[in-house]
N, C-alpha and C positions, 0 to 999 in steps of 0.2 A: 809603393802602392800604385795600383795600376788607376788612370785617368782616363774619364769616359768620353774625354772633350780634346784628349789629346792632340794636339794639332788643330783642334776644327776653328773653321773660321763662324763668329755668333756675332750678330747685332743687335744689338740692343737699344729701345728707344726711352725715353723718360728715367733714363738712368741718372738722373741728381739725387734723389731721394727715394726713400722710402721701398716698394716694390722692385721699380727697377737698378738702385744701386743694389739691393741686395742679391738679387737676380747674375748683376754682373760681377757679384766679385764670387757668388757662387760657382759663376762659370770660370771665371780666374783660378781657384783653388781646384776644380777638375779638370786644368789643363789648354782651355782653351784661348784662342785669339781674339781680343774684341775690339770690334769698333762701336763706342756709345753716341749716344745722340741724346739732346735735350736743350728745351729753351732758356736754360738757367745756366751760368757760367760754373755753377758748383759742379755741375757734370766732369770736371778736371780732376775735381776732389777724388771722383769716384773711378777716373782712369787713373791717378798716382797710387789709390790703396792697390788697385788691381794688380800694377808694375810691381808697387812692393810682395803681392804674393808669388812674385814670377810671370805674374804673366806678360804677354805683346799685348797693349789697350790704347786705343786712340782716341780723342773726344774730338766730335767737332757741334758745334754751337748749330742747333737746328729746331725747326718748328716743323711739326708736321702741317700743321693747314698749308702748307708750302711746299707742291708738287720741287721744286727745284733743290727743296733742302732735303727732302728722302733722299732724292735720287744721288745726291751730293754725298750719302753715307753710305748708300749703296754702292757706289763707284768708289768710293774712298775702299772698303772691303775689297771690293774686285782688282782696285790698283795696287793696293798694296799684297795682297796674299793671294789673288790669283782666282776668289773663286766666294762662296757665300751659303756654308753649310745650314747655317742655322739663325734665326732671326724671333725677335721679342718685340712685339707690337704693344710696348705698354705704357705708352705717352698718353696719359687723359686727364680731365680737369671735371671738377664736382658739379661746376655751375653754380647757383644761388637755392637756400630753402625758404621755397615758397608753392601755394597753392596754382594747380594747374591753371585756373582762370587770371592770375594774377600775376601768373611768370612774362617778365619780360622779354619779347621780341627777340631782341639785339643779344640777351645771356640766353635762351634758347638756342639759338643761332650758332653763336659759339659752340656749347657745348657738341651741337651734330657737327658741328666743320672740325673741332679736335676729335671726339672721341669715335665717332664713325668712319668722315670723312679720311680721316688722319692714317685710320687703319687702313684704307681701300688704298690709299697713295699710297703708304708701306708695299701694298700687295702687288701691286701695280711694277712697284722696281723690283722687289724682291724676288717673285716668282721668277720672269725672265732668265736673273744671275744666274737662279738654281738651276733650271732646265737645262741654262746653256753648261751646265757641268753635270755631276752623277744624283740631281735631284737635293731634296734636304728639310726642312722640317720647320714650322712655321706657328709659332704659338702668340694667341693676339688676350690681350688682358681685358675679360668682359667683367662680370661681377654678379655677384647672388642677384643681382639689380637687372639682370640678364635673365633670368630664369623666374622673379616672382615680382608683384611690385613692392612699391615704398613711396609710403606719402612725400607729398615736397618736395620730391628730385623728379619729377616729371620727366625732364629731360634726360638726367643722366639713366632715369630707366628707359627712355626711347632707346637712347645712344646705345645704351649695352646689352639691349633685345639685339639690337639689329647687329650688334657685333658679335653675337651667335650663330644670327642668320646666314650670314655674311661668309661667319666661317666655316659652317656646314655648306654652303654652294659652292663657296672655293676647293673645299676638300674633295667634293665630287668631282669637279671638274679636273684637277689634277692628280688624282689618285693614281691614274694605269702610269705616269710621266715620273710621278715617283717622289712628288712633291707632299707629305703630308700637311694640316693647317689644324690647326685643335684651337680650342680656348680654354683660358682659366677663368671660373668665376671665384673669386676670392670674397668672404664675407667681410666681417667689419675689420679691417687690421689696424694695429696700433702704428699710424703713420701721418705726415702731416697736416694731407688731405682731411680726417678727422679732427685735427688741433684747427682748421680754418670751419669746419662745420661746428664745431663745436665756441666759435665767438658769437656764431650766428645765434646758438641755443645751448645756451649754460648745462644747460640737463641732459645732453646729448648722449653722454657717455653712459648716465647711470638707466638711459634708458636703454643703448644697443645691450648694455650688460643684461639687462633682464629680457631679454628676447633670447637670447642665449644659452643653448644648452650646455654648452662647457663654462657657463661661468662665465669667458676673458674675451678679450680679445684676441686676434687673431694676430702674430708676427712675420714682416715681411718677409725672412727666413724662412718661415713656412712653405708659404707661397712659392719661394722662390726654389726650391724643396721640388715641388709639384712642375713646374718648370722643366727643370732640368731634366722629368723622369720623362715628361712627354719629347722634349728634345731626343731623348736616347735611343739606343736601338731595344733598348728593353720596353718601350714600345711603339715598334715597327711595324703593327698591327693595328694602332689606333689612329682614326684620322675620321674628322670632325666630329669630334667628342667636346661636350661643354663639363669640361672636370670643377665642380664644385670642390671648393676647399674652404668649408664655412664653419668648423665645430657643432655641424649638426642643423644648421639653420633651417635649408628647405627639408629637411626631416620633417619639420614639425605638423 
C-alpha cells in the first residue's frame, strides 16, 4: 500500500500523549521519519511504538518556552536526515479554570509562553530548515478555543486566538517560498488534558457532552486524521486555513 509520508522527514512537538502521540504514530504507519519532542520523558514511549510500526523516530526531552530546545529538535531533523519536510506545533498546556478577574498572573503567563510563545519558537527553527531545502508544511495545534470563546480558560482562549493568528501571517508570508502553515482547531477530545480539567470540576464532562452535537467526544486519532491530510500534497492548495475538527461545535 502506497505511503504518503514515505521517506519524509515530520516533527512533532507534545508527542507523550494524547494529540500528539497519536499524531506521530499516525505519521509512523504512513511511512514517515520522526523526530518527537516533549517535556515528559514518556515521549520515549511514543518513539518505541513508532519504531515498532517501522518507523525511523527519535525523542529528545524538550520544552518549547525554551528557544534552545526547539532549535535542538530541529537540528537533530536536519543532522540526522538531512532536511525537515514537515512539522506539528502541538505542545500546549490548559492552564487553570477560573474567572478572567481572578486568574492568576504567574498561570496566565505560562499558558502565553507555552502555547503561543512555544509555537512562534517552533516557527522561528522550523521555517528556516524548510526554505533551506524544497519548502514543506507546517501545522500548529490551535483549538475550537481559537475560533469562539469558553468561560474559565481565559488564557487558553487567548493562547489559541493568537495561534490562528499567527498562523494565518506566517502563511502569508511564506506562501510564494513554498512553505505552507495551517492550524487545527480540535474541539473537546478524549485526552489527558480533559482528565486534569476535569479534577478541577467533577461535571466537566457531562457538560462538554451536552454542548455537543455528536453526542462524544472527540478522539485524538481524529485529530490526528486531519493532520496528516493538511501535511499531504492532497492539500497543496491550503495554507493558513483554521480547520475546525469539533463534531459540529462552532456550527451551532
Amino acid at each position: 500500500m502506497e505511503q504518503r509520508f514515505d521517506g519524509r522527514v515530520v516533527l512533532v512537538t507534545g508527542a507523550a500523549s494524547g494529540i500528539g502521540r497519536a499524531t506521530a504514530l499516525a505519521f509512523a504507519r504512513d511511512g514517515a521519519r520522526l523526530v518527537l519532542g516533549d517535556v515528559a520523558a514518556a515521549g520515549e514511549e511514543t518513539a518505541l511504538a513508532a519504531r515498532t510500526l517501522g518507523a525511523d523516530a527519535d525523542f529528545l526531552v524538550a520544552d518549547v518556552a525554551y528557544q534552545a530546545d526547539v532549535d535542538a529538535l530541529v537540528a537533530r531533523a536536519v543532522a540526522r536526515h538531512g532536511r525537515l519536510d514537515c512539522a506539528v506545533n502541538n505542545a500546549g498546556i490548559e492552564g487553570v479554570l477560573r474567572q478572567t478577574a481572578e486568574y492568576p498572573e504567574e498561570d496566565f503567563a505560562r499558558v502565553i509562553q507555552v502555547n503561543l510563545l512555544g509555537v512562534w519558537r517552533c516557527l522561528r527553527a522550523e521555517i528556516p530548515a524548510m526554505l533551506a531545502s524544497s519548502g514543506g508544511a507546517i501545522v500548529n495545534t490551535a483549538s475550537v478555543a481559537g475560533l469562539v470563546g469558553a468561560g474559565g480558560l481565559s488564557a487558553y482562549v487567548a493562547s489559541k486566538h493568537a495561534v490562528v493568528g499567527l498562523t494565518r501571517a506566517a502563511a502569508i508570508e511564506y506562501a510564494k517560498a513554498g512553505v505552507r502553515v495551517n492550524a487545527v482547531c480540535p474541539g473537546v477530545i478524549d485526552t489527558p488534558m480533559v482528565d486534569r480539567l476535569s479534577l478541577e470540576m467533577p461535571t466537566l464532562r457531562e457538560v462538554l457532552l451536552a454542548m455537543k452535537p455528536m453526542g462524544r467526544l472527540g478522539r485524538p486519532a481524529e485529530i490526528a486524521e486531519a493532520i496528516l491530510w493538511l501535511c499531504s500534497e492532497a492539500a497543496s492548495f491550503v495554507t493558513g486555513h483554521a480547520l475546525a475538527v469539533d463534531g459540529g461545535y462552532v456550527a451551532q
